[in-house]
N, C-alpha and C positions, 0 to 999 in steps of 0.2 A: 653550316653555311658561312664562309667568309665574308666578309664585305670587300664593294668592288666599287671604285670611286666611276661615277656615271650611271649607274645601278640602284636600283631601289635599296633603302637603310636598311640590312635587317634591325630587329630591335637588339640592344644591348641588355646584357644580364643585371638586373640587380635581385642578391638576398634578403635585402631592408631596405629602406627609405626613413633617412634619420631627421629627415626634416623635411616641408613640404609636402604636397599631394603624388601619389603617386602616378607616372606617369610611363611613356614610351614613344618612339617615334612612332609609331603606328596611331597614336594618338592626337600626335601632336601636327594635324593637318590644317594648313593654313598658317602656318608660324617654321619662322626660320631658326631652328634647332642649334644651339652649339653648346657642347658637352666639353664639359673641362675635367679629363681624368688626371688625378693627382694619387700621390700615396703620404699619407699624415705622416712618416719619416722621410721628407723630401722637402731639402731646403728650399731650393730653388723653384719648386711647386710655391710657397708660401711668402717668395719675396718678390716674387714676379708674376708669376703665372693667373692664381687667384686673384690678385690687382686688379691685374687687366680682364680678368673675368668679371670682375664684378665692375669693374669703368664700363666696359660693352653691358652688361646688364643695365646700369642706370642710363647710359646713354640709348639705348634702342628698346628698353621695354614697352613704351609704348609704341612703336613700330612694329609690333608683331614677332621681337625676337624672345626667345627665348633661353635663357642660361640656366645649364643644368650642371651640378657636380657629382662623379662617380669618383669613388677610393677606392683604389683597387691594392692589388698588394702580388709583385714579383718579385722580391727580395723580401730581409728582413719582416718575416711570417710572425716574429713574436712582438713585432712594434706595429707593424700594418695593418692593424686587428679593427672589428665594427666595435671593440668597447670603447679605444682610444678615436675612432672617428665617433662616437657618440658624447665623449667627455671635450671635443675639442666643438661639436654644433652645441652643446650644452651651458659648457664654462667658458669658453675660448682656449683654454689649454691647448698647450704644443707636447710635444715631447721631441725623446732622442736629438740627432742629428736638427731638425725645424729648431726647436730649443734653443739648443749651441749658435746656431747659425743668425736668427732672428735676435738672441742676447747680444752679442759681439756685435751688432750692427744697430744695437739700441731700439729694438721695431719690438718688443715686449714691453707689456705693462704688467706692472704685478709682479715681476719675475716671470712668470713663466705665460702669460696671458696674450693673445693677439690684440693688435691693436686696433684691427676692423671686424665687423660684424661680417659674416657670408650670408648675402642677403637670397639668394637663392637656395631652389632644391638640393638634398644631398643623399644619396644612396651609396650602400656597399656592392660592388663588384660580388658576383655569386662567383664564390670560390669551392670549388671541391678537391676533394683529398686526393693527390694525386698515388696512384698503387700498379701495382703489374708492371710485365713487360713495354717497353716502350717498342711500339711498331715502326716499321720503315716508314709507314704512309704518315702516321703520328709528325713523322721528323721531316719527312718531307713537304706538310703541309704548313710549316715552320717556315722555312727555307724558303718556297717558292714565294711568298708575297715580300721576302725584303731581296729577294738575287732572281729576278725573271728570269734574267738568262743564263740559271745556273747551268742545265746542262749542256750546253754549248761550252762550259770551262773548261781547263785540263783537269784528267783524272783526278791527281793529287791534290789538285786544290780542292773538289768536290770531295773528297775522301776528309781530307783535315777539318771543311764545314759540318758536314753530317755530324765528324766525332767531336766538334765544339759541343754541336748543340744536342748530343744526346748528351752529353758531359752537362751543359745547362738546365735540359727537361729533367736528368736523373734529381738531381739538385735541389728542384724544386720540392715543396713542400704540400704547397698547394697548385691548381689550374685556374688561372684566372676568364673567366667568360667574355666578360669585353675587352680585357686586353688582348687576350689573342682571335676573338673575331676581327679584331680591326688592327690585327697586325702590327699591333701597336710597337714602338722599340724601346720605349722608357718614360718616367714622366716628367716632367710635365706633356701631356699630349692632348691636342683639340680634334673634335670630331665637329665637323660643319653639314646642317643637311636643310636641304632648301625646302620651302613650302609644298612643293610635292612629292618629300619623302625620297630625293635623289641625295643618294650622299655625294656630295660636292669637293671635302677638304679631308684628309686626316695627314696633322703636322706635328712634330715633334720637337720638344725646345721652345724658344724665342720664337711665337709666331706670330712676327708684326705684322705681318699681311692680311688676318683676320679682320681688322675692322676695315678695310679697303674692302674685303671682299663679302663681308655683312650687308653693307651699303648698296652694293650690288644687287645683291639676292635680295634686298627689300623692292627695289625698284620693279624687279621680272616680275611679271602675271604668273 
């Protein structure tokens, strides 16, 4: 089941929970839900994204909101692993690409160390092995939540998307559960779901609009 912004949340996959009690939107009734899916080899997950996840954490936690982090992992499968998301809720440790990016701009300690605490939950994205034939309906349930109005395109343009993204699905390594329930495009991505379990927000990148729209969601009955 996909998720559908106005529609009840389904819940999001996780394989572990590396910090924190475990939890789910089905759970989590009564509390304004936002989930910060990152992948641990994502710069711009850890210079921005995280931040402002954990500024909205200390700003709204006693309001009823809740901040959650899930790792997920669509690229680089041998860096975006639950060991390296375990050694980075553990030590602070970065790697890869985070690493380089956070060194160069002075925001490590230690050399390789963060320089904030993630004061909130953390869980791995349930990844399984991706194998077999890739089906049409596979590729089309890809397509239809980032192109609505694919089939209304011209032929050839639909022909060229199809052969991207079975070109990307073969690719893959792994399938990620909440990345592609929520249709996610890359990370840094926020998932917003208001106190009675409607998903509300799914943004990707810079999403300075989240704490205008937190705000909000506290006020609604």
């Amino acid at each position: 089941m996909s998720a559908v912004i106005g529609e009840k949340a389904p819940n999001f996959g996780v394989s572990e929970w590396i910090q924190g009690a475990p939890t789910n939107f089905d759970q989590e009734k009564d509390h304004v839900v936002l989930v910060e899916v990152f992948q641990v080899n994502c710069p711009g997950c850890f210079m921005h994204a995280i931040p402002e996840a954990i500024e909205i954490y200390n700003k709204y936690k006693e309001d009823g909101v809740r901040v959650l982090g899930i790792a997920t992992a669509f690229e680089d499968f041998d860096k975006n692993t639950l060991e390296n998301l375990k050694m980075l809720a553990e030590t602070g440790e970065v790697i890869g690409e985070t690493k380089g990016a956070l060194s160069m701009n002075g925001k490590l300690q230690d050399g390789n160390k963060l320089s904030y605490k993630i004061p909130f939950p953390l869980g791995m994205d349930n990844l399984t092995k991706t194998s077999g034939e890739l089906s049409q309906e596979k590729i089309m349930e890809f397509i239809y939540p980032q192109i609505p109005e694919f089939d209304s395109q011209p032929e050839d343009y639909r022909n060229q998307i199809i052969q991207k993204v079975k070109n990307y699905m073969s690719s893959k390594d792994y399938s990620a559960e909440t990345f592609e329930k929520f249709s996610l495009k890359g990370t840094p991505s926020t998932i917003l779901v208001d106190r009675k379990g409607i998903l509300r927000d799914v943004s990707f990148g810079q999403a300075g609009h989240i704490d205008a729209m937190i705000q909000k969601l506290i006020k609604e009955d």
